[in-house]
C-alpha positions, 0 to 999 in steps of 0.5 A, spaced: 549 499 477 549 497 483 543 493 486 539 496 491 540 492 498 533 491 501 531 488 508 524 487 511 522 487 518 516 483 519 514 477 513 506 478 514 500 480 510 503 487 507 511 485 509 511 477 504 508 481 498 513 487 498 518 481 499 515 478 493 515 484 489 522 486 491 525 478 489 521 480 482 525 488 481 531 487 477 533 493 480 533 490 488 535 485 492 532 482 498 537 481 503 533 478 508 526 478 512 525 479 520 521 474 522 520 473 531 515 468 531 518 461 528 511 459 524 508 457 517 510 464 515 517 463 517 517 456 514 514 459 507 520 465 507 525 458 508 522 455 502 522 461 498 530 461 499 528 467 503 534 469 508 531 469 515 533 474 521 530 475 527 531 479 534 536 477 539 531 474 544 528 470 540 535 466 536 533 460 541 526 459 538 528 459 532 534 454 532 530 450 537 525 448 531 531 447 526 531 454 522 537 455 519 537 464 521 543 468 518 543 473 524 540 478 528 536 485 526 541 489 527 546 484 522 540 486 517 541 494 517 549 493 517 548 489 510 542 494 507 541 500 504 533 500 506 529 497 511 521 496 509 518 496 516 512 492 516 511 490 522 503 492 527 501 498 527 506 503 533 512 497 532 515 502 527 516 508 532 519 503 537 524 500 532 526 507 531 527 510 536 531 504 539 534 502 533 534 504 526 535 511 528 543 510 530 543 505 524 541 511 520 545 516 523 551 512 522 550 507 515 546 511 511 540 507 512 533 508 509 527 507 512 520 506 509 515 505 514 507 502 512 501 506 513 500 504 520 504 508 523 503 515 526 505 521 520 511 523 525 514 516 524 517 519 517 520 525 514 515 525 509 508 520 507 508 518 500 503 516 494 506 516 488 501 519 485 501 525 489 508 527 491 513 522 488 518 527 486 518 530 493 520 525 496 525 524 492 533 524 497 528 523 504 532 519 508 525 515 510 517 516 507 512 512 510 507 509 505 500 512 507 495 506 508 491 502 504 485 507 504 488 513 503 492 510 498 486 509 494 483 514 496 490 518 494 489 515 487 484 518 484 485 525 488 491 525 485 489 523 479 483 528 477 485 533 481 491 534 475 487 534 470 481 538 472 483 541 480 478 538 485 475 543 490 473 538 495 471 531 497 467 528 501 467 520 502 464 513 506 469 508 507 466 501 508 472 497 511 472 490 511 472 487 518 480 483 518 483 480 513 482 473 511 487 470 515 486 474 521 482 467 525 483 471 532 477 476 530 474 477 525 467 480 522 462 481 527 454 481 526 453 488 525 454 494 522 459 499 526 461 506 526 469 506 526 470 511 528 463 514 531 464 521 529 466 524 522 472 526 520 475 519 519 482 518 520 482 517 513 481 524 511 486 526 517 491 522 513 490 524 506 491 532 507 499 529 510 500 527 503 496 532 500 494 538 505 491 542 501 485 538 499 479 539 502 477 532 504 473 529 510 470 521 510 466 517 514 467 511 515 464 503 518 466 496 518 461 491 515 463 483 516 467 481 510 474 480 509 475 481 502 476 489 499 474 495 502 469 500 498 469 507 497 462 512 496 466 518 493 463 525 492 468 530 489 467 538 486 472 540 481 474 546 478 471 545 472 464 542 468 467 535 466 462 529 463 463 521 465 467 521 458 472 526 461 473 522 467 473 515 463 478 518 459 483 521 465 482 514 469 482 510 464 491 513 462 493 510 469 495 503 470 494 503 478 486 505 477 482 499 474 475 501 470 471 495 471 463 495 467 460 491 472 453 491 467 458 487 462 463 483 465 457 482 471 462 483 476 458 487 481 461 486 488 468 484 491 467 477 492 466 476 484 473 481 483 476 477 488 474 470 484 476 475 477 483 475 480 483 468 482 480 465 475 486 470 472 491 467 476 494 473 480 499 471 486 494 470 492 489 473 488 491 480 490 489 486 486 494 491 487 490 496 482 483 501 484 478 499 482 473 504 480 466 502 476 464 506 471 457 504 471 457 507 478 460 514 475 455 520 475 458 528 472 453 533 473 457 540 472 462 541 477 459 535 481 462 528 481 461 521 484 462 514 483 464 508 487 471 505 488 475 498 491 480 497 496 484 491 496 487 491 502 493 486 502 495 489 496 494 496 494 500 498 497 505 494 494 507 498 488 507 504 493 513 501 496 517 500 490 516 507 488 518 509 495 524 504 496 528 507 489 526 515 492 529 514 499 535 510 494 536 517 489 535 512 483 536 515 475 529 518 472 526 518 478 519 517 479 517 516 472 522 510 471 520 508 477 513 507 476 513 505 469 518 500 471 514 498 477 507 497 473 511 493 468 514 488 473 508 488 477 503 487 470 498 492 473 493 495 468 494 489 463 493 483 467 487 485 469 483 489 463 475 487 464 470 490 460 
């Protein structure tokens, strides 16, 4: 079978991992990134044996400082058959509507746009643990963000096995990325935003609209992970040993003891993923602690971490094989997505 030709526009925090990711499925082939700055980034997609596009105006720069470039956005979506979009937040729009939209309309081209972008951007908003299989054949899906995605995870997973009534959720969000020298986290606490609901549970009913969720959400100064506080009613009575039980089946939700392994904070997983040798020390998994897990009746509660840089990077392959209709989808996706990607095993502490 014919591989499936992947093109990426935008080689940043989200865009290099899912090319990385794309460059290690047997069943993908990267044709090339849109990069519009000629910087380190662009230096690290040419040693990688990357093949770098750009945008028309910006050929000049590029020749202009020896990078070899194979062509122009619009020769990248004439040779592919999806493009990843991951550039800054409200770019997508702007892309579809002056370009993607015709190649679409013309090529068949696919589309899979990253959680930045508003809802409207894509047919559908996707998780794989929620709606895969309805996003099976959408001609463009747009993978929810980093929150939402974890937040999605165990949703999903628990409302399957016991059926959740409502949840309520206190996002504490880092501040920036670790590369992000232009701002960065502030000596404060800081409502974001000042109301309830979050654009979080805004977010979370485009995937699943039938859940009744709401979440707060502030931004803390650090850089590593964001944190989760979720409280949950189900439909039935479960005990801590049901929910360990249901999470523990799932190789995009980690359980960590943080009393026997000590590893009690982002900065002691981030320095676990390190000393275990993950590329970037990226943690594509949702981490729940189990120690924070507390069943009382229908009640649930517990605490949960986000990788931000790379949560979403699974979601993107599992998108991409729906948007091309590929076989035994979307369970041989996932499985074959989990095994490339060495989640749920790598990573087995306590």
């Amino acid at each position: 079978m014919a591989k499936i030709r992947v093109g990426i526009n935008g080689y940043g925090t989200i865009g290099k991992r899912i090319a990385d990711a794309v460059l290690k499925m047997p069943d993908m082939e990267l044709i090339g990134v849109i990069k519009i700055t000629p910087d380190y980034g662009a230096y690290i997609a040419s040693m990688k044996g990357i093949p770098i596009y750009t945008i028309r105006d910006r050929l000049d720069a590029f020749k202009s400082r020896g990078f070899k470039v194979e062509g122009v956005l619009e020769d990248l979506l004439e040779d592919i058959d999806v493009l990843v979009d991951a550039t800054p937040a409200g770019y997508g729009m702007k892309y579809l509507d002056s370009i993607y939209r015709r190649f679409m309309e013309e090529k068949g081209l696919k589309v899979v746009f990253q959680g930045g972008e508003k809802p409207e951007v894509a047919k559908k908003s996707f998780n794989a643990y929620c709606n895969a299989a309805e996003a099976y054949g959408a001609e463009s899906l747009r993978v929810v963000s980093c929150n939402t995605t974890g937040l999605l995870r165990t949703i999903c997973v628990l409302d399957k096995a016991f059926g959740v009534e409502r949840v309520r959720a206190t996002i504490v969000r880092r501040a920036a990325d670790p590369k992000e020298d232009r701002r960065g986290p502030v000596n404060s606490i800081k409502l974001n935003p000042p109301k309830i609901p979050s654009h979080h549970a805004i977010d979370v009913k485009t995937v699943v609209p039938g859940i009744d969720v709401e979440t707060a959400a502030v931004v803390v100064p650090t850089t590593l992970m964001h944190v989760h506080s979720v409280y949950m009613v189900l439909h039935r009575e479960v005990s801590i040993d049901d929910i360990v039980e249901e999470l523990s089946r799932w190789n995009r939700i980690m359980l960590i003891d943080a009393e026997s392994t000590g590893i009690d904070s982002t900065a002691k997983l981030i320095e676990a993923s390190r000393d275990l040798g993950r590329p970037r020390y990226d943690i594509p998994e949702l981490i729940v602690w189990r120690d924070t897990i507390m069943a009382r009746g229908r009640e649930l509660w517990f605490i949960q971490a986000v990788h931000q840089e790379s949560i979403v990077v699974p979601e993107n392959m599992d998108a991409i094989r729906a948007v091309a209709k590929t076989d035994g989808y979307p369970e041989k996706s996932i499985e074959l997505t989990d095994k490339i990607l060495g989640l749920g095993r790598i990573f087995k502490l306590g």
